[in-house]
C-alpha positions as CSV (number, residue, x, y, z in Angstrom):
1,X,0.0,0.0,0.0
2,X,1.8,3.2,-1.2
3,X,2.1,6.0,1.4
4,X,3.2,8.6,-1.6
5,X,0.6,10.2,-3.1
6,X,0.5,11.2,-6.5
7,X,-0.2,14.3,-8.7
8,X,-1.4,14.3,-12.4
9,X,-1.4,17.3,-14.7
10,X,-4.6,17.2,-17.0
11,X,-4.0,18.0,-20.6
12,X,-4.5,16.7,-24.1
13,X,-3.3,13.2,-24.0
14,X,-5.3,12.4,-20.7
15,X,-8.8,14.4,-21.3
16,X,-10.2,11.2,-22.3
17,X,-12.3,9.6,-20.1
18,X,-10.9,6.2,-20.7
19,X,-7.5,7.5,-20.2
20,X,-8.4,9.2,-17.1
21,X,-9.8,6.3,-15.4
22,X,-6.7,4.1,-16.2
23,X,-4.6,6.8,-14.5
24,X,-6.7,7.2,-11.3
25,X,-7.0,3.0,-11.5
26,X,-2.7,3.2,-11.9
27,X,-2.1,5.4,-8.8
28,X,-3.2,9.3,-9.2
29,X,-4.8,10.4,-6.3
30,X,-4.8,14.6,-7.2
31,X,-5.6,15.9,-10.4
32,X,-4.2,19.3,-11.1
33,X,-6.2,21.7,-13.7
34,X,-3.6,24.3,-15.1
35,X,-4.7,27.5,-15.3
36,X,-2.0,28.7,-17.8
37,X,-3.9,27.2,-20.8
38,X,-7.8,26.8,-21.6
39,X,-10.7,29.0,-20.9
40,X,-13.0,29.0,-17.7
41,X,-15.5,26.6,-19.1
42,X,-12.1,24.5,-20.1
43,X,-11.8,24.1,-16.4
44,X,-15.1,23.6,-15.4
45,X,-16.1,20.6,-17.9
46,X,-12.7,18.8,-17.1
47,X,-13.0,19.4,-13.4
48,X,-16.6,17.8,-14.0
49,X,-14.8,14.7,-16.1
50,X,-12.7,13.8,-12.6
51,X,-15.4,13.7,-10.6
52,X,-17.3,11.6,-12.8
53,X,-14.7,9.5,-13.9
54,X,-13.0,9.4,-10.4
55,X,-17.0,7.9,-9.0
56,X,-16.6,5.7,-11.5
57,X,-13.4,3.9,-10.7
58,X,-14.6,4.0,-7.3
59,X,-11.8,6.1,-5.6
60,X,-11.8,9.6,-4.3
61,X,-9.5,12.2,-6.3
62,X,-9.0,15.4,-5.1
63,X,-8.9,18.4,-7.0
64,X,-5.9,20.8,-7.6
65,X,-6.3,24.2,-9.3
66,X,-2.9,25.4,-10.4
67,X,-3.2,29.6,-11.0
68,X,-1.3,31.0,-14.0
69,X,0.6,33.9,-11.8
70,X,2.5,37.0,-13.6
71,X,3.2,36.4,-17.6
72,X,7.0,37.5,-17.6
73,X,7.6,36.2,-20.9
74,X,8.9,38.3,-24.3
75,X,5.9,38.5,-26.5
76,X,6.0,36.9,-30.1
77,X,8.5,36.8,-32.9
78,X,7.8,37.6,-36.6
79,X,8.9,33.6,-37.7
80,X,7.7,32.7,-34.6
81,X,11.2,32.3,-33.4
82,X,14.8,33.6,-33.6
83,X,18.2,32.3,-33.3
84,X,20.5,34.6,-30.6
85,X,24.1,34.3,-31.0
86,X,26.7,34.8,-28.4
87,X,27.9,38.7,-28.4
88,X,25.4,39.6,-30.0
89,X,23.5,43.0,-29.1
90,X,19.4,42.3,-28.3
91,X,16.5,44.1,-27.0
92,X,13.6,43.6,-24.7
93,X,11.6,46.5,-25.5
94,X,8.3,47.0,-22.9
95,X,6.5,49.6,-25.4
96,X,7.0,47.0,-28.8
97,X,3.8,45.9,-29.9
98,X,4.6,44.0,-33.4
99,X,6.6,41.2,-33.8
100,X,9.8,41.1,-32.7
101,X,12.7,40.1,-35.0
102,X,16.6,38.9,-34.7
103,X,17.2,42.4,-33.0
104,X,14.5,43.4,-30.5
105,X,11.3,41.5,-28.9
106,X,8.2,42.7,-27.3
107,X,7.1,42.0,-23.5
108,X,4.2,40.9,-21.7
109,X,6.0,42.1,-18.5
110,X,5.7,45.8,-18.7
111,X,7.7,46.4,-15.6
112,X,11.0,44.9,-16.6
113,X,12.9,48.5,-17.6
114,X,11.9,48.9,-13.8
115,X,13.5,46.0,-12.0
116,X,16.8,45.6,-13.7
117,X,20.3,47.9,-14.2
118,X,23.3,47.3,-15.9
119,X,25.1,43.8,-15.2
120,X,21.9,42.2,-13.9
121,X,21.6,38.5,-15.7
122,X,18.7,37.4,-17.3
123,X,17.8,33.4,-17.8
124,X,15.3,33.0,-20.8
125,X,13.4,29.6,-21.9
126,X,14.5,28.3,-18.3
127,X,17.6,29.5,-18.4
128,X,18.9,27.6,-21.8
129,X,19.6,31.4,-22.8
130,X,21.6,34.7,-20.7
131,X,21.5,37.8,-21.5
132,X,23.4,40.5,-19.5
133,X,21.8,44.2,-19.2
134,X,24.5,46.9,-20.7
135,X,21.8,49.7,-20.7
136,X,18.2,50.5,-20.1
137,X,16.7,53.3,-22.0
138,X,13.3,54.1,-21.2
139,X,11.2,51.5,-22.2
140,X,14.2,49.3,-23.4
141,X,16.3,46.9,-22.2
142,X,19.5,46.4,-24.2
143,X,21.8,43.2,-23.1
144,X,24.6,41.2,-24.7
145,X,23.9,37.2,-25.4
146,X,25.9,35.4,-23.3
147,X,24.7,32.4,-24.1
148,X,22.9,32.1,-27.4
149,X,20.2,29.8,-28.7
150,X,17.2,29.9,-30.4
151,X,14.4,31.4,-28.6
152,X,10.7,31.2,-29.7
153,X,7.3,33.1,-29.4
154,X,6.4,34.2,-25.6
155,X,9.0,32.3,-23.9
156,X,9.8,33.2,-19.8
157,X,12.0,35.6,-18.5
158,X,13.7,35.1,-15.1
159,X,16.2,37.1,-13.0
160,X,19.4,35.8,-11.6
161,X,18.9,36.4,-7.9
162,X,15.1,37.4,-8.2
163,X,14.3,40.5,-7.7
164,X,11.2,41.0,-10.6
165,X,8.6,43.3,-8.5
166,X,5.6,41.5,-10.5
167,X,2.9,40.8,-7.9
168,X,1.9,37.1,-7.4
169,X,-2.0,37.5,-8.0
170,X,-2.8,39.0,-11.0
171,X,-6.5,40.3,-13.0
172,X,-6.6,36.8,-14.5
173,X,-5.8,35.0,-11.3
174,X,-8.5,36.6,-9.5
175,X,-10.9,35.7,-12.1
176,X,-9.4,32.3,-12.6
177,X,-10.3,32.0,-8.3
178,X,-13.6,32.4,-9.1
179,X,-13.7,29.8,-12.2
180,X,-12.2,27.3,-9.8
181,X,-14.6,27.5,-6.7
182,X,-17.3,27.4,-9.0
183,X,-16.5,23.5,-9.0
184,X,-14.9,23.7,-5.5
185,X,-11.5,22.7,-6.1
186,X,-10.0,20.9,-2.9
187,X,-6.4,22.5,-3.3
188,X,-5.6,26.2,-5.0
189,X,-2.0,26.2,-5.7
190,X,-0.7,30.2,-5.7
191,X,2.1,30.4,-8.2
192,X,4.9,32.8,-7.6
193,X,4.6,33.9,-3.8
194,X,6.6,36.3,-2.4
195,X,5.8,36.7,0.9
196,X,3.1,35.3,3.2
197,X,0.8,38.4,2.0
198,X,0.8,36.7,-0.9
199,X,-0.8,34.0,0.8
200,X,-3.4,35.7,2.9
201,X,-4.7,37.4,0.0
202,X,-5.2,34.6,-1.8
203,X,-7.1,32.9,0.9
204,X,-9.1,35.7,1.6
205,X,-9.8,36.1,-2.3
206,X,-11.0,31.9,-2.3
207,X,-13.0,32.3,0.9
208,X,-15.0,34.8,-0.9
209,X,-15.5,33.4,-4.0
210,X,-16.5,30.2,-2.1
211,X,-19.1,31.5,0.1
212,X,-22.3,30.4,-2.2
213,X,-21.0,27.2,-1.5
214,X,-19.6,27.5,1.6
215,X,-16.1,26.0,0.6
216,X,-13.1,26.9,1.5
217,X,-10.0,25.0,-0.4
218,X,-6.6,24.2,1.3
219,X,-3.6,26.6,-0.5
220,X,-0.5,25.5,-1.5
221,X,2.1,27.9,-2.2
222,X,4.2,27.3,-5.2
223,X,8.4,28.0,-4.0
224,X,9.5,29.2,-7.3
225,X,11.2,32.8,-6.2
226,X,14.6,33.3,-4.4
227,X,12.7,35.8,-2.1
228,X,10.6,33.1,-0.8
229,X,13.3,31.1,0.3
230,X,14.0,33.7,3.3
231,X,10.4,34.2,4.4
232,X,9.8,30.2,3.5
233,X,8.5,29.6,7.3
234,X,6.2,32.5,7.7
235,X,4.6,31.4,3.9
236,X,4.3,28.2,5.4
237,X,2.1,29.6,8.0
238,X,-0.1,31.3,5.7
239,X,-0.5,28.0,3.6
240,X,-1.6,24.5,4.2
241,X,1.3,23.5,2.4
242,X,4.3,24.2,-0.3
243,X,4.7,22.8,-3.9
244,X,8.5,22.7,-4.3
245,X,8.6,24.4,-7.8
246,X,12.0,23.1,-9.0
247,X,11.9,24.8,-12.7
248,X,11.6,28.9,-11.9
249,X,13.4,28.3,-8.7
250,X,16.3,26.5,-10.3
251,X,16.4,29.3,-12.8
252,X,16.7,32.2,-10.1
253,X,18.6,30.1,-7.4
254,X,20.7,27.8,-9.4
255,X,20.3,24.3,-10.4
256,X,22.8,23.6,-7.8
257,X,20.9,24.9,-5.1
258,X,18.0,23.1,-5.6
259,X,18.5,19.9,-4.4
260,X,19.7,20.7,-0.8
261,X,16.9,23.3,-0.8
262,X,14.5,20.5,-0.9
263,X,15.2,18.9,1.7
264,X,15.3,21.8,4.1
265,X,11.7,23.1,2.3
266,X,10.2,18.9,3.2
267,X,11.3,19.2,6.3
268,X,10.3,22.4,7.4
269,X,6.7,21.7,5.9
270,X,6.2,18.2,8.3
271,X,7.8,20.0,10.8
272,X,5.1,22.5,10.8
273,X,2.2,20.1,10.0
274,X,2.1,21.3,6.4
275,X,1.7,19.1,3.5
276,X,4.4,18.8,0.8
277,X,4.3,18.0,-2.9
278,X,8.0,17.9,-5.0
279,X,7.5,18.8,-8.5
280,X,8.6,19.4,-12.2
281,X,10.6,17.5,-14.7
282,X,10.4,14.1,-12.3
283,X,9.7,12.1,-15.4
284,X,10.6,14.4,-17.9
285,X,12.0,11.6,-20.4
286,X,8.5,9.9,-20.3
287,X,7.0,12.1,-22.6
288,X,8.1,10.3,-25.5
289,X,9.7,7.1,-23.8
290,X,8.3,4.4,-22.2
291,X,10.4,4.3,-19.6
292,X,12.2,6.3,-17.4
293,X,15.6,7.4,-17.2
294,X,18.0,5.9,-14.1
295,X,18.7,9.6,-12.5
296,X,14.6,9.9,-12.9
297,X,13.9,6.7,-11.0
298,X,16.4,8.0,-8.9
299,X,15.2,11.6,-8.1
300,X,11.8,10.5,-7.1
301,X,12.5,7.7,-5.2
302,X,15.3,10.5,-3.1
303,X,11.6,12.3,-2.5
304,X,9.9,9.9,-1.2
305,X,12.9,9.0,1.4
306,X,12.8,12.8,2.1
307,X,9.1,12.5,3.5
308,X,7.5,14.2,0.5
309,X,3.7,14.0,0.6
310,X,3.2,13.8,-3.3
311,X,5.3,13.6,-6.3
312,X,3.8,15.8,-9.3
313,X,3.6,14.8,-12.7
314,X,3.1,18.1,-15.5
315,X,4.1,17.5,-19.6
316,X,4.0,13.4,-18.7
317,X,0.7,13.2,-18.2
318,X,-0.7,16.4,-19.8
319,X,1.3,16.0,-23.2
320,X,3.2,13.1,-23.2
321,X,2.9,9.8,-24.9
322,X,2.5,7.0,-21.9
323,X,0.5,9.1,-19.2
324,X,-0.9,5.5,-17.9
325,X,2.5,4.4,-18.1
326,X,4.6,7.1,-16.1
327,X,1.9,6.8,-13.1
328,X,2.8,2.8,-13.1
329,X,6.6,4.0,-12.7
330,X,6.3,6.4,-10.8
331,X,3.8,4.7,-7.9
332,X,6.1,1.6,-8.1
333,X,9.3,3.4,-7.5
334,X,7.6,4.9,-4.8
335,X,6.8,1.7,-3.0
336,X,9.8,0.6,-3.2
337,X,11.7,3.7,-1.4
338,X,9.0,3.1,1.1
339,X,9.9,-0.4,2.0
340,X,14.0,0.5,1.6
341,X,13.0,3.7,4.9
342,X,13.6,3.0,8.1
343,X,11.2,4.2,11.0
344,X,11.9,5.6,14.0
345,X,9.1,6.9,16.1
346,X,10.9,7.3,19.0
347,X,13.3,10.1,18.0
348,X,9.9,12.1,16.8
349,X,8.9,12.1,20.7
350,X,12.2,12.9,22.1
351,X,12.2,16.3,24.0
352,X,8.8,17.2,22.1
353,X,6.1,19.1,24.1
354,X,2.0,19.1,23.0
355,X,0.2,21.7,23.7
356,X,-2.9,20.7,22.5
357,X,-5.1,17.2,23.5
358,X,-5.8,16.5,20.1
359,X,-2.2,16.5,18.8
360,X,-1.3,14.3,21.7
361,X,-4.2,11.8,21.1
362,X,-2.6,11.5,17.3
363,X,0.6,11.1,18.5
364,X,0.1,8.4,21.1
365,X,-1.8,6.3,18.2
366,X,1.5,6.1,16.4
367,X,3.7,5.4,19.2
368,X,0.9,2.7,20.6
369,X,0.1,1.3,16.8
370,X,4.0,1.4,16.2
371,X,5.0,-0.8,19.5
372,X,1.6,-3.3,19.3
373,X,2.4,-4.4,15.6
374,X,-1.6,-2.9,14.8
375,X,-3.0,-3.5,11.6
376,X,-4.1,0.3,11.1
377,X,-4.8,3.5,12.7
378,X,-8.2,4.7,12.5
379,X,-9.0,8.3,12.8
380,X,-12.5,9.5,13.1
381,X,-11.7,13.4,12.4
382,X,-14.4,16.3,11.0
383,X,-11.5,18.3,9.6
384,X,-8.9,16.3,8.8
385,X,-6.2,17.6,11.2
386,X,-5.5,14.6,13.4
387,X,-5.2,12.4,10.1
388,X,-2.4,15.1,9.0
389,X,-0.8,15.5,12.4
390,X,-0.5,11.7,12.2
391,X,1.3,11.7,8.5
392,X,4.1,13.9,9.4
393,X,5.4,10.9,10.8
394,X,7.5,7.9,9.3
395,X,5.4,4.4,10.1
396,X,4.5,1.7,8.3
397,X,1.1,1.1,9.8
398,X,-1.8,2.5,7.4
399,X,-3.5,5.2,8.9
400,X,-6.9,5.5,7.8
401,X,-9.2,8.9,7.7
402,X,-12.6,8.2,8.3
403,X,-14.9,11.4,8.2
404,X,-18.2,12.2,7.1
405,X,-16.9,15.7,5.5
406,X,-16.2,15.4,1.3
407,X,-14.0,18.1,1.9
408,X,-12.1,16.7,4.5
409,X,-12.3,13.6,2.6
410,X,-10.7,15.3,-0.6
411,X,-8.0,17.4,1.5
412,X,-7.0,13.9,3.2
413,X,-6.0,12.4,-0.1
414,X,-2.7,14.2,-0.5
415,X,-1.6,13.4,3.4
416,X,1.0,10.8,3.0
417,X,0.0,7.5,4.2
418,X,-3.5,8.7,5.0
419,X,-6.4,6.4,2.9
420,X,-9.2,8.7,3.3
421,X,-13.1,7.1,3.8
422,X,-16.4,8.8,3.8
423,X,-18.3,7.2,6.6
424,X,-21.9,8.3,8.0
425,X,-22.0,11.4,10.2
426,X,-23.2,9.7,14.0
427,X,-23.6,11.4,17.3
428,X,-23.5,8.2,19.2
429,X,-19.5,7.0,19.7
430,X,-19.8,3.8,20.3
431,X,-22.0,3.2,17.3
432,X,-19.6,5.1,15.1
433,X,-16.3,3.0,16.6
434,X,-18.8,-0.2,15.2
435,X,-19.7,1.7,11.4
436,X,-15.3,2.1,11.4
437,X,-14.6,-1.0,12.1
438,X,-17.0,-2.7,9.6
439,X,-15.6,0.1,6.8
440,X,-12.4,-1.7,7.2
441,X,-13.4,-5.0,7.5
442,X,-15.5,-4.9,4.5
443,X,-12.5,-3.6,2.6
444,X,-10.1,-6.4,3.2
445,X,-7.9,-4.3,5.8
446,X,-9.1,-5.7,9.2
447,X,-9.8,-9.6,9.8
448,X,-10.9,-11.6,12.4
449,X,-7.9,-11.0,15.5
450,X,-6.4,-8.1,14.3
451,X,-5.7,-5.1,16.6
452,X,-5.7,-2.0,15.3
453,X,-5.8,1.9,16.9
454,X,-8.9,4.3,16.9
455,X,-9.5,7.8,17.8
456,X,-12.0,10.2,18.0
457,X,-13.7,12.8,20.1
458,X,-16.4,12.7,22.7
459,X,-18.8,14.0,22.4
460,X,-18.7,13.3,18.1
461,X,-18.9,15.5,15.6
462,X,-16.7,18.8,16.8
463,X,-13.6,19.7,14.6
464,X,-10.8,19.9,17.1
465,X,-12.7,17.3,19.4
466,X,-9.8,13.9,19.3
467,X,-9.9,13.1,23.2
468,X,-9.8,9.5,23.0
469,X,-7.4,6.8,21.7
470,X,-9.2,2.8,22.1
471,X,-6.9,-0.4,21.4
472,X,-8.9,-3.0,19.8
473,X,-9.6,-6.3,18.3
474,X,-11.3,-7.5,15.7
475,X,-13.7,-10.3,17.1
């Protein structure tokens, strides 16, 4: 049973609804709309398909609306693209409005003449292409290609070091919040957050949009600027959790940089009971192959041992030619780092203070399920929080989220090692410790003389409410 959950991009090659059940049937457990391409009622029909195909393959899948952020691109070339030659003299001209040629491009980004000065670096098409600033005259930029290549129609623009003053919420974003709690996504990923302002006014933007429906999705912020790397604990506050955006960030930070960053961004996010997804270019090799390369294997399988909640999948499954495929890869390789990690629960406790009953309920379930050899963890929870408290934690024992919340259902899905189950809502406890154990019985998990752990709060039904941890047996 994989503990790793997974993340699917939604694009052409997996809009089918056959193809889309045979990747929720292979291991995908999120589904992430990208709000860089499509229209609104794009969005809305294909958040529609998951639903529908995810009810019928039986399995909950979550939700993940992914928000476009600033365009800081160069606009569009007269042959659609140009060839830039080291040396050579080029312009990123703000105020251009035709096509640009081999001399001087256009801009979405508008601000650019604004945030840059002479001998300031700039990475293009992911940094395959630098260009150092000589001069800026008014609306111009002029650099120097430092390293050439050829460079197409609308292609992004990064900073060496950050520094681009291009707020993370943007006209379209806000308008894209609204498309997306019009189907209630579960999870709103924020792409290009500065600051945990950034955060809060995304938040406060969802909340609003969700009120007809009275939803309120988790936000994840995307870690793709080298001024979020400073401020990465009080963004982690104002989130539920961080996507590790490996592609911008490795542009502004340096590839180097990356993988040691990482690590310290998992482990601060379990550390503060956040969730964690690792993303970009994990199976890059899959779009047109049908298997992956050894570094590939490799890199997620490193992920996993890190603690990561989910590995994301973009072009693989969006574009690529074996989207079925790369899940089956990339859910096995995740099993086996799982059974390769070593727990200890132990270390977790040492010198650790709770504060709240709850929290120490969850944690005495894994230390008690750990040492007892139980079969599963049960956790009766409204909102999901003692399931997550749980996950932040290496053990091998399932733990299972039993709720009567769809929302809390959903969120659950991308807590790692959390199987999340809709169960009926019951004011009585013992008659809902009965419905949970019969959930799991009649799913293959518990038999006849197994033990596992169960909490929940008394009296039922209050978010915050876990009071109570019960060893039991299956009879």
């Amino acid at each position: 049973m994989r503990a790793t959950k997974i993340v699917a991009t939604l694009g052409p090659a997996s809009s089918s609804p056959d193809v889309l059940e045979a990747m929720i049937r292979a291991g995908v457990d999120v589904v992430r709309l990208n709000f860089s391409h499509g229209k609104a009622e794009d969005h809305i029909a294909r958040a529609q398909l998951v639903r529908d195909v995810a009810a019928r393959a039986g399995k909950e899948v979550a939700i993940m609306a992914d928000l476009q952020g600033p365009k800081i691109r160069v606009g569009k070339f007269e042959g659609g693209k140009v060839m830039l030659e080291n040396g050579q003299r080029f312009v990123l001209d703000a105020a251009r409005t035709e096509p640009g040629n081999l001399e001087i491009v256009g801009l979405d980004y508008k601000d650019l003449p604004r945030d840059v000065r002479p001998g300031d670096t700039l990475l293009l098409n992911d940094g395959l292409l630098r260009l150092t600033v000589d001069q800026v005259l008014g609306d111009q930029v002029i650099t120097r290609v430092v390293v050439g290549g050829e460079l197409s129609n609308n292609k992004g623009i990064n900073k060496a070091g950050g520094g681009l003053t291009a707020p993370a919420l943007t006209a379209k974003d806000m308008e894209d919040i609204r498309t997306a709690m019009s189907f209630q996504c579960d999870f709103l990923a924020v792409s290009f957050p500065k600051s945990a302002t950034d955060m809060e006014m995304a938040r406060q933007l969802a909340n609003v949009a969700g009120e007809p429906w009275r939803h309120k999705p988790a936000l994840i912020a995307k870690i793709e600027r080298s001024e979020a790397i400073p401020v990465l604990d009080q963004i982690l506050r104002a989130s539920d959790g961080i996507m590790v955006a490996r592609g911008d960030l490795a542009v502004e930070v340096g590839n180097a940089a990356v993988p040691a960053l990482q690590k310290r961004m998992i482990r601060m996010a379990r550390e503060m009971d956040k969730v964690v997804i690792t993303a970009t270019q994990m199976m890059e090799s899959m779009i047109v192959n049908a298997v992956p390369t050894r570094a590939e294997v490799s890199d997620v399988a490193n992920a996993v041992l890190d603690g990561t909640d989910a590995v994301m999948l973009s072009a693989e499954t969006a574009a690529g030619k074996y989207p079925v495929e790369t899940i089956t890869q990339m859910a096995a390789i995740a099993l086996e780092a799982e059974a390769a990690d070593d727990v200890s629960i132990e270390t977790d406790f040492t010198n650790k203070r709770f504060g709240r009953i709850d929290q120490s309920i969850a944690m005495g379930a894994l230390f008690t399920a750990h040492h007892l050899g139980c079969k599963a963890i049960l956790a009766l929870t409204e909102s999901g929080s003692t399931a997550l408290w749980m996950s932040r934690h290496n053990i091998k024992v399932p733990i299972y989220g039993l709720t009567s919340q769809q929302t809390s259902q959903r969120r659950m899905t991308l807590f790692r090692n959390v199987r999340p189950l809709l169960m009926p809502k019951v004011s009585d406890r013992d008659e809902a410790l009965a419905i949970a154990e019969r959930l799991l019985v009649e799913r293959g998990v518990l038999k006849p003389g197994d033990t596992y752990a169960i909490t929940c709060g008394e009296p039922m039904g209050h978010p915050g409410g876990t009071n109570m941890l019960k060893v039991c047996r299956v009879g």
